[in-house]
DOSE-31986 format. One record per residue (C-alpha): residue number from 1; y negated, x negated, z; residue in one letter. Coordinates in steps of 0.1 Angstrom, whole numbers, plus 5000, padded with zeros to 4 digits. Each point is the difference from the previous one (the first is absolute). Layout:
N
 pos    y    x    z code
 NUM    Y    X    Z    A
...
This chain:
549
 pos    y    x    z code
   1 5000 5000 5000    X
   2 4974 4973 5006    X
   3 5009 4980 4972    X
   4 4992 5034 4978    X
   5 4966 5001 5017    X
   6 4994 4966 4999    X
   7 5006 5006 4960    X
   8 4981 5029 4996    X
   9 4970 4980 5020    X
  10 5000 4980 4972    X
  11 4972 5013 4975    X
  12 5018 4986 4971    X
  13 5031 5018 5008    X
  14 4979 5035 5009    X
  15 4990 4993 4961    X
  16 5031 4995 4987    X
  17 5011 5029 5017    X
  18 4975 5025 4990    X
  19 5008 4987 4961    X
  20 5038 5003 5005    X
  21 5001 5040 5018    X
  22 4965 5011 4983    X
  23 5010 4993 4966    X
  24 5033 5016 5008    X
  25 4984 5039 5017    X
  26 4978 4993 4969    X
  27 5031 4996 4972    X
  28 5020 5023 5022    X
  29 4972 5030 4989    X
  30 4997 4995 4967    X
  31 5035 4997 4997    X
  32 5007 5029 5019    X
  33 4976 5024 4976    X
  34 5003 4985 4962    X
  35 5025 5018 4980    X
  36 5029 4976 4989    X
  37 4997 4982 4971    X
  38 5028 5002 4968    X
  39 5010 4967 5010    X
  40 5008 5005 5035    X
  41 5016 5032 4998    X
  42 5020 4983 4971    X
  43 5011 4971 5032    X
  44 5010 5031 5016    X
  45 5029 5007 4981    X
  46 5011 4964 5001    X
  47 5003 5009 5043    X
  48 5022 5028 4988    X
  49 5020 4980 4974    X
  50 5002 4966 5020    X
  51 5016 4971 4984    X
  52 4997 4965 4993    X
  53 4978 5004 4977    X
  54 4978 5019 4976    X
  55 4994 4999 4964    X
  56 4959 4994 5006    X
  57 5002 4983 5032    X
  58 5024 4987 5029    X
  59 5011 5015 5026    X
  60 4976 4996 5032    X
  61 4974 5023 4989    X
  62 5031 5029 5004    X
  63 4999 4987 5037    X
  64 4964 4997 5012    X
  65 4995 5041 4976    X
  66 5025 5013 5022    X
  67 4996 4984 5028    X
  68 4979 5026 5012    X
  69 5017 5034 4989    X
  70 5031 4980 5016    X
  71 4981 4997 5031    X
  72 4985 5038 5001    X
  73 5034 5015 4998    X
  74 4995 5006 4964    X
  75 4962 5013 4995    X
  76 4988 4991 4968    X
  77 4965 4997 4998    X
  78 4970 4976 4985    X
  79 4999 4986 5032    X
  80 5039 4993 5010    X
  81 5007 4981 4966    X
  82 4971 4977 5010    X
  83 5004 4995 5032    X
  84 5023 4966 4989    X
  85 4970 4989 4983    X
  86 4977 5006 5026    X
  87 5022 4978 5024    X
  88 5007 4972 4975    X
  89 4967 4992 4993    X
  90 4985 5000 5035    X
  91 5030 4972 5006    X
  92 4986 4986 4969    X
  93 4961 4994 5013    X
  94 5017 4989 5028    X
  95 5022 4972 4987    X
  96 4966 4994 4976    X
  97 4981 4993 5031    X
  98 5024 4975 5013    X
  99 5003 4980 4968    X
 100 4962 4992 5000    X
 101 5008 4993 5038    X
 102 5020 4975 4990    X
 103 4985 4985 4969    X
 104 4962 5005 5008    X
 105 4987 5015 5033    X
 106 5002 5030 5025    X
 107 4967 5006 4989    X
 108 5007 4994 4958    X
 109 5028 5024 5010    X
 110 4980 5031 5015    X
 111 4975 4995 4971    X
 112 5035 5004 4976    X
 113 5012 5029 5018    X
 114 4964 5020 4998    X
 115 5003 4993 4960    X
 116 5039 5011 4993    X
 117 4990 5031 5025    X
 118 4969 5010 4982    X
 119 5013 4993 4963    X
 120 5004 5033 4986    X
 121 5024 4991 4975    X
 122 5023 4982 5031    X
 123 4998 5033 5020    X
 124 5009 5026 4974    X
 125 5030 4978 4979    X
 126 5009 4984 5028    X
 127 4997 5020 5029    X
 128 4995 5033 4995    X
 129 5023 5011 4966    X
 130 5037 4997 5002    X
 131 5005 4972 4976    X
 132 5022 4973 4993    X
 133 4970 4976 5009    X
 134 4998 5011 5036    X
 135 5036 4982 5006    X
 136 4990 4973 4975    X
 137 4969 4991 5020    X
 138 5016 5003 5035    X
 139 5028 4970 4987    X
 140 4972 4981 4979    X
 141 4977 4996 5032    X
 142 5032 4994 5025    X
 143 5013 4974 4974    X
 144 4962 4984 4995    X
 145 5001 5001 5041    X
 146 5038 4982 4998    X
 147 4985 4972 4976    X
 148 4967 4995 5020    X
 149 5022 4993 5034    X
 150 5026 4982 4980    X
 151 4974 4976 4978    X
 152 4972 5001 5028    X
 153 5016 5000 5036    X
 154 4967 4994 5014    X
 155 4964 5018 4992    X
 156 4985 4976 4974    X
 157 4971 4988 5026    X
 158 5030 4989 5025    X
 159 5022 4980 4973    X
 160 4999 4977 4961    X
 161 5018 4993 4976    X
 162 4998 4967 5006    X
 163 5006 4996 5035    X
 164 5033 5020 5000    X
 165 5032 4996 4975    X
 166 5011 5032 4991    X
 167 5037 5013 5009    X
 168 5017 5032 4984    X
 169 5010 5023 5026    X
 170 5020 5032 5007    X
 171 4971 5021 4986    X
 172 5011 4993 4965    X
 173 5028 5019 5006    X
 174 4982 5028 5010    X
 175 4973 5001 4974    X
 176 5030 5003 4975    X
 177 5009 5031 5017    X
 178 4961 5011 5003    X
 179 4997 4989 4962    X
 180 5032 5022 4989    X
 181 4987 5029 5019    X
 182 4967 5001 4982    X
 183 5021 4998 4969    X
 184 5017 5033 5015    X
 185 4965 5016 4999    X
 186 4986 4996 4967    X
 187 5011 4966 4970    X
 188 4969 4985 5009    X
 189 5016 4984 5029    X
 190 5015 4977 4975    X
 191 4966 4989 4992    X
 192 4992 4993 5040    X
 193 5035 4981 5001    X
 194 4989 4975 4963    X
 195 4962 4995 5018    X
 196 5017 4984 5031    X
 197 5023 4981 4982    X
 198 4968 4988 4979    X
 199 4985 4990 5030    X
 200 5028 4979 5016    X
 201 5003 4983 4967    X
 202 4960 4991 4995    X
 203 4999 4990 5032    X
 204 5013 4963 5005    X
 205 5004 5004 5040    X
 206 5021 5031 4997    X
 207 5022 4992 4970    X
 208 5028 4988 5022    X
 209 5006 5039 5006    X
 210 5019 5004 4965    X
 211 5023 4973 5020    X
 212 5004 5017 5027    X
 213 5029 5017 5014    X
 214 4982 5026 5017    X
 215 4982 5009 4966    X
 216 5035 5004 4981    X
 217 5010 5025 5028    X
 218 4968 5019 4995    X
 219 5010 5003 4964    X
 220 5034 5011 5008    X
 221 4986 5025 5027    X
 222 4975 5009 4968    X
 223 5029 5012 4975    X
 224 5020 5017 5029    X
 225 4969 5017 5011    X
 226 4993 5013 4957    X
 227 5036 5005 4996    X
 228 4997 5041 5001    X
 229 4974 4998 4973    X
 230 5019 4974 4977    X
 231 5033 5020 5008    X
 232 4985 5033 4991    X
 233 4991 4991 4965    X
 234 5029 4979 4998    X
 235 5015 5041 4996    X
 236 4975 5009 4979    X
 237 4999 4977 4973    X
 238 4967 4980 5015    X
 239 4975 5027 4994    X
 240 4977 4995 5027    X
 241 4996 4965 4989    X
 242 4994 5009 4965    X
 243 4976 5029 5001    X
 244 4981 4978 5026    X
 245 4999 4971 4976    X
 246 4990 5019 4969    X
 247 4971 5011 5020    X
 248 4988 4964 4995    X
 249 5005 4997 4962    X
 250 4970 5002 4980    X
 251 5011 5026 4970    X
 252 4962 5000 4986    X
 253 4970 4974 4995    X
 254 4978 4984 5030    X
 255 4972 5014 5012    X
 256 4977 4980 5021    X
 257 4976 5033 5006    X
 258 5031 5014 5020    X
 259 5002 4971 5020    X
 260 4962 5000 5009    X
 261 5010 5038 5005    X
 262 5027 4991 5023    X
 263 4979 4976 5024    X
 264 4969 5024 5005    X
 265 5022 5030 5009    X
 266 5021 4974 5023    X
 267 4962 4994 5014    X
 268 4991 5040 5005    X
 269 5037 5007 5014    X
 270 4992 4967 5026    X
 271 4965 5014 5001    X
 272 4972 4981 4988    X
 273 4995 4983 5032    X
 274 5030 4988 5004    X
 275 5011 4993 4967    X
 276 4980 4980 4988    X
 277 5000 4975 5026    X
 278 5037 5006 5001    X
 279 4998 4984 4959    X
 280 4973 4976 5012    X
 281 5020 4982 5027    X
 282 5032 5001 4985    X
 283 4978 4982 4962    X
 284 4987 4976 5026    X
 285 5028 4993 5021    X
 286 5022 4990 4969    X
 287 4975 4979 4981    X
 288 4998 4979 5036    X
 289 5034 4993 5000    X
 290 4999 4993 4964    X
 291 4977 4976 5004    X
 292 5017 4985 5030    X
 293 5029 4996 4980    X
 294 4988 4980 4976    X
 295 4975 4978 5012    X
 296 5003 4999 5038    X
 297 5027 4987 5028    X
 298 5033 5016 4995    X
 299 5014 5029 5022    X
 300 5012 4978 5026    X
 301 4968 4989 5015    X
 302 4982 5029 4998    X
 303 4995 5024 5030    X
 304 5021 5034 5002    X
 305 4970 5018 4994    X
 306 5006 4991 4964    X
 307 5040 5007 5002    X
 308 4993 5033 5010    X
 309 4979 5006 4973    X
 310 5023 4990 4974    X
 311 5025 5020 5022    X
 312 4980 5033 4992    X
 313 4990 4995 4964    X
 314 5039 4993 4990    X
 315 5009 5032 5015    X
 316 4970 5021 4987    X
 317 4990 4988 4967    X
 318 5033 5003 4982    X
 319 4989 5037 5005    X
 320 4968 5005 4994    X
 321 5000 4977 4970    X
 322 5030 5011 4985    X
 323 4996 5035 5001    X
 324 4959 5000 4989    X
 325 5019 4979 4970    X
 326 5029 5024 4991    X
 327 4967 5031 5003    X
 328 4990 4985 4963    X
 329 5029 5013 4983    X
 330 5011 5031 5024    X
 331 4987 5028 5025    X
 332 5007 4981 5036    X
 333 4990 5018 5032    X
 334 4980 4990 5026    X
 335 5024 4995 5026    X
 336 5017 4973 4983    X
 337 4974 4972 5006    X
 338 4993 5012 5034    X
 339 5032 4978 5014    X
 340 4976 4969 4991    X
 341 4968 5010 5015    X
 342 5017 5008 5029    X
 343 5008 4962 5003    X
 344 4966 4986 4993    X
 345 4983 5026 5025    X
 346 5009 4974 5024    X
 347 4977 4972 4982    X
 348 4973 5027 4998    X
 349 5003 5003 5040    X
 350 4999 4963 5002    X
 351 4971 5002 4981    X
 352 4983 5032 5021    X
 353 5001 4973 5024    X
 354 4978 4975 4982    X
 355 4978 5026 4989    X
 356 5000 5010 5032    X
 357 4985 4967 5021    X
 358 4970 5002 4973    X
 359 4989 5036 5006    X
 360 5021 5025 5023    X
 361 4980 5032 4995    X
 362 5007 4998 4961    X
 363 5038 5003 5005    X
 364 4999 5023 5026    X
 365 4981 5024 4976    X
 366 5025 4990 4975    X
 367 5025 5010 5020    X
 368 4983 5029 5012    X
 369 4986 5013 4965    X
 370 5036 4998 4984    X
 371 5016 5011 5025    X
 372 4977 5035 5003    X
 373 4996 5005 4962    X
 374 5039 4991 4998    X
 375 5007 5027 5026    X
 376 4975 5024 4987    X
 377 5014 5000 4963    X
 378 5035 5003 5009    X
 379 4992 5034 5023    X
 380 4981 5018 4968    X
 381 5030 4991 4981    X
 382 5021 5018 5023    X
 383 4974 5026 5003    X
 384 5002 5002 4958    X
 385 5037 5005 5000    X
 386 5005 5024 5028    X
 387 4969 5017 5000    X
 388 4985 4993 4966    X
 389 4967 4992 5013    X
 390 4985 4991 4967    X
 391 5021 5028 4984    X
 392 4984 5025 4979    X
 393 5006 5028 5010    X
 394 5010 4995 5036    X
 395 4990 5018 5028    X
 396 5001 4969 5018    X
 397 4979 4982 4975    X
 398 4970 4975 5008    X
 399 4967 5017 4983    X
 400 5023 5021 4975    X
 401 5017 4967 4988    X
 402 5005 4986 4971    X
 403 5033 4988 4988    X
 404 5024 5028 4983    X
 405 5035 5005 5009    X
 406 5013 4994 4960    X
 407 4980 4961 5006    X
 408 5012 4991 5029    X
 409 5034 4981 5002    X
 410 5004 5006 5039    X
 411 5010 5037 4990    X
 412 5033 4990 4992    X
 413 5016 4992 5028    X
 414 5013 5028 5013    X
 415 5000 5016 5042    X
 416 5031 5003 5009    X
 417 4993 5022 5027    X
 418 4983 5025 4978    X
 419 5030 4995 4978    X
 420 5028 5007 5028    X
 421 4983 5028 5006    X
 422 4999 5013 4969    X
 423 5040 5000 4997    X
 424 4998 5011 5038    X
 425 4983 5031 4992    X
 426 5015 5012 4971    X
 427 5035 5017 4995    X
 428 5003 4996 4967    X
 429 4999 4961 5004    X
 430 5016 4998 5034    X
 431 5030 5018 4984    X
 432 5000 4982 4968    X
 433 4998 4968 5019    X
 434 5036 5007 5017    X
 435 5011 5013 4971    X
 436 5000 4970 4980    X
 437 5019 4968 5000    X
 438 4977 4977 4993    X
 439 4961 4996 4994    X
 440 4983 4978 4969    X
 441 4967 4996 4992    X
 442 4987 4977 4964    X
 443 4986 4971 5019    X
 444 5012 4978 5025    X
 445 4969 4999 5017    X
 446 4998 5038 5005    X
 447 5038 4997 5018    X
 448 4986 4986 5033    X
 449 4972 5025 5009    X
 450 5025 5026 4990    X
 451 5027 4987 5027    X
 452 4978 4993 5027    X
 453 4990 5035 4999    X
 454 5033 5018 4995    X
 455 5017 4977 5028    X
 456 4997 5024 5029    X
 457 5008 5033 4974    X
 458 5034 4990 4980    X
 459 5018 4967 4994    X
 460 5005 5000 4966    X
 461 4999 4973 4978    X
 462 4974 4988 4978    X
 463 5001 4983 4972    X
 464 4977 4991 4964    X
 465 5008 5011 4964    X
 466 4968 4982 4983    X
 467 5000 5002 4963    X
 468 4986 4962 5000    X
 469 5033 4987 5020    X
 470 4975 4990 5026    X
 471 5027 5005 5028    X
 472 4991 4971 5028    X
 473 5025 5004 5024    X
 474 5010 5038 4993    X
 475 5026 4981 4976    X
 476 5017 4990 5028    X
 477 5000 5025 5026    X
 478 5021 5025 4976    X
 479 5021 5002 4974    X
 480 4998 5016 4962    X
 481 5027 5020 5003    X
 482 4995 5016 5037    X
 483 4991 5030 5000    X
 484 5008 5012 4965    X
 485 5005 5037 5003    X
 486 4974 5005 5029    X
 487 4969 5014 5008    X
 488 4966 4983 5002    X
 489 4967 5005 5011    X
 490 4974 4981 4978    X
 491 4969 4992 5016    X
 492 4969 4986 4985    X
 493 4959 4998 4998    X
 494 4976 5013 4981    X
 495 4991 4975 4981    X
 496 5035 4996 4983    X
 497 5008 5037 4998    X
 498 4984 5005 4967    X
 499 5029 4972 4985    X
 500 5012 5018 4973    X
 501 5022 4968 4993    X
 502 5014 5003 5041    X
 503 5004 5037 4994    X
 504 5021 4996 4968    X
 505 5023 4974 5012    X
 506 5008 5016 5035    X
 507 5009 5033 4984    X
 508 5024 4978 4975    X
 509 5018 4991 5032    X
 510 5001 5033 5020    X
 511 5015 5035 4989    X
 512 4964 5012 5012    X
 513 4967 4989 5012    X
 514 4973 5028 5017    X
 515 4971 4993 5024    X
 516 5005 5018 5033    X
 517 4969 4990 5026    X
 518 4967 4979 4996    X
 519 4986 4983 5027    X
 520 4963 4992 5004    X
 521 4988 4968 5019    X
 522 4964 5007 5013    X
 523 4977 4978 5010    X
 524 4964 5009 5016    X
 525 5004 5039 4993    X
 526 5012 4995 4963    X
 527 5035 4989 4978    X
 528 4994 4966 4989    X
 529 5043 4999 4988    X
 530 5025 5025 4992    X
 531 5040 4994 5009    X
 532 5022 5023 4977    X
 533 5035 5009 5016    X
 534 5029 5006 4966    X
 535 5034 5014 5006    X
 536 5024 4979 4977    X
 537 5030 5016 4994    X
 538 5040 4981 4992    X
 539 4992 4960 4989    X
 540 5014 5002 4972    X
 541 5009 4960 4991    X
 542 4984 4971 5017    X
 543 4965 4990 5001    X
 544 4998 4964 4976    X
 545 4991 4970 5019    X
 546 4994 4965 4989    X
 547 5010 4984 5032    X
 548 5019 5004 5030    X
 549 5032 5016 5011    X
């Protein structure tokens, strides 16, 4: 008990403290009251198909999406599914905070913590939506903390390069494991795993580790630990692996307008503030150690200030240079450099420091002014999607608003709650829904919403006929031939129920095809989307697919 109080005395710690529970009530709400999004109801049916894999992804962002309904006894909600991301990434600010501990300062480190809490991009991909980077980043940042005890044992102000030989040690062994597991998140683990290997191998004092024993058991541990992925599309004829690698094939020309594209919308997910000091510090950081590799002392008489440096940039640019590349020849989303400028937020805390010994009340109000304007635009974006605040019409609009429902791309996802209800409420579709075998629906996307809110009404299976053999992981999780003979419900939005082409080729496989309900999803007062309800009658023959079982 007194050494808690002692701690909590501490005004650094009450800080840390404030950062690590704040930003948690404050993710915690907004994830409680945004509607899913396609993708994480989509993770939602990996928790009810678990496996060692999936055709998109692997298999830990099944555990940390259902983590929560698990825990709840079953309720399904925006808020259960996330509740695994939520968790993850508070551990990951943590283990953040202790890495810059270790490589910089207690003070470099609360400076790194304010950053990765405030970063709006951090908080929403990372620790607010159930996504496969929420697992990814909680094994990056314990494997960045594994490396920075295991190449720095002491804070870089106690300890040099050249005063101490360096000795592999046990934690090799477990940053194979910690490596592996962030490959069981998301593939760009395997990036995480090539930039420490880079950095062992550019760095004279720690090349011994490739010789080490310790380091050959952390590769063994490493393919034990992404055996269930590797064995998984060992079964299915490697195609995880290849529609992951296609994605990085150019199949057109190079355009270097999409990669200037690419890097300024990087900047505005970041936030202005924040990303471009972000690009500024990681440009500067990597032409000093460019230079110092050429014309200065080699590695092993410079301090560890400089180690730890190179540590970061070998983990984080592989990322953020490699993806802002591949954006000149295909769409990439913004989540996929964010692994990297996770890594160098720890040079911009480092530099906070500098910045802030010259003038304190100028990074205070930086701090301060992101961190209110951050806070601020997340809430009206909330408000926009739950309330339609700038909606017009809305009865909840701000002076009559201004943005119409047909514009506005938040209108698609769909409330499951005001969906449940509708199948609640209605006997037609409350007896249709027990009456059928199965459910489909024409795009993969729509499948997850669907289940989440039919999970507490019927069990029945869902599944994806999409006339683009766009399956994702619906070409696993049945077969072509199961229910032949049976009843369906098919269950769409408005946007696609004016598909003459759908229409036409689900009739083809059904002795009959008739709409039996609509559903209207409102938003401030008025329907911003429609969900139509069809009774399919007797599958005829299979549904084609180009993949799967």
């Amino acid at each position: 008990m007194q050494i808690a109080q002692k701690w909590l005395a501490d005004k650094t710690n009450q800080l840390v403290l404030f950062l690590l529970v704040g930003g948690l009530l404050f993710r915690s709400f907004l994830a409680f009251s945004v509607y899913p999004t396609f993708d994480e109801a989509y993770y939602y049916l990996y928790s009810l198909h678990l496996d060692w894999s999936y055709f998109d992804h692997p298999f830990m962002v099944a555990l940390t999406t259902g983590f929560g309904p698990w825990l709840t006894g079953g309720v399904v909600s925006q808020f259960t599914i996330r509740l695994g991301a939520l968790i993850c990434y508070t551990g990951s600010l943590l283990l953040l905070y202790l890495t810059s501990k270790r490589l910089f300062s207690a003070h470099a480190a609360k400076l790194t913590l304010a950053i990765a809490t405030i970063c709006p991009i951090f908080q929403v991909t990372f620790g607010i939506l159930s996504l496969p980077d929420s697992p990814l980043m909680f094994f990056w940042s314990a494997s960045l903390y594994c490396a920075a005890n295991e190449f720095f044992r002491q804070p870089a102000n106690q300890e040099s390069c050249s005063s101490n030989l360096y000795v592999p040690s046990y934690r090799l062994a477990i940053l194979g494991i910690l490596v592996g597991l962030a490959c069981d998140s998301k593939y760009h683990g395997f990036v995480l795993g090539v930039g420490l290997i880079g950095f062992c191998l550019t760095s004279s004092r720690y090349r011994c580790v490739v010789r080490s024993p310790w380091a050959w058991l952390g590769l063994s541990l490493f393919i034990i630990t992404i055996s269930p992925i590797v064995f998984w599309n060992i079964q299915h004829d490697w195609v995880s692996f290849r529609f992951q690698s296609e994605r990085a094939v150019p199949k057109s020309g190079y355009n270097l307008l999409s990669v200037i594209t690419v890097l300024l919308l990087g900047i505005a997910y970041l936030f202005p503030t924040i990303g471009f000091p972000l690009w500024w510090v990681s440009l500067r950081s990597t032409a000093s150690q460019i230079n110092q590799f050429f014309y200065q002392k080699p590695l092993t008489s410079r301090k560890d200030l400089d180690a730890s440096v190179l540590l970061i940039l070998w983990v984080s640019l592989p990322i953020i240079f490699g993806f802002t590349f591949i954006g000149g020849y295909r769409q990439i989303l913004p989540a996929w450099t964010m692994p990297g400028f996770w890594g160098t937020t720890l040079l911009l805390g480092q530099q906070a420091v500098i910045w802030q010994e010259k003038s304190k009340r100028c990074v205070r109000r930086w701090f301060l002014g992101s961190g209110i304007a951050i806070a601020s635009m997340l809430l009206i974006v909330l408000l926009q999607i739950t309330a339609g605040i700038m909606q017009k019409p809305s009865q909840y609009a701000f002076m009559g608003g201004f943005l119409s429902p047909k514009d506005d791309p938040s209108t698609e996802l769909i409330d499951i709650r005001q969906l449940r209800r509708g199948f609640a409420e209605s006997p037609i579709l409350s007896a249709a829904l027990h009456n059928s075998s199965f459910i489909f629906t024409n795009r993969y996307y729509l499948g997850g919403p669907i289940a989440m809110s039919l999970k507490p009404l019927a069990d029945t299976p869902i599944t994806c006929f999409d006339i683009g053999k766009d399956l994702r992981g619906f070409a696993f999780w049945s077969k072509p031939e199961q229910w032949l003979g049976k009843d369906a419900l098919y269950i769409t939005t408005a946007p696609f129920n004016l598909r003459k082409d759908l229409m036409a080729s689900y009739r083809s496989y059904f002795s009959s095809l008739s709409a039996i309900e609509t559903i209207p999803i409102r938003r401030g007062g008025v329907v911003i989307n429609v969900v139509y309800v069809y009774q399919a009658k007797t599958l005829l023959k299979p549904y084609p697919r180009s993949y799967g079982i």
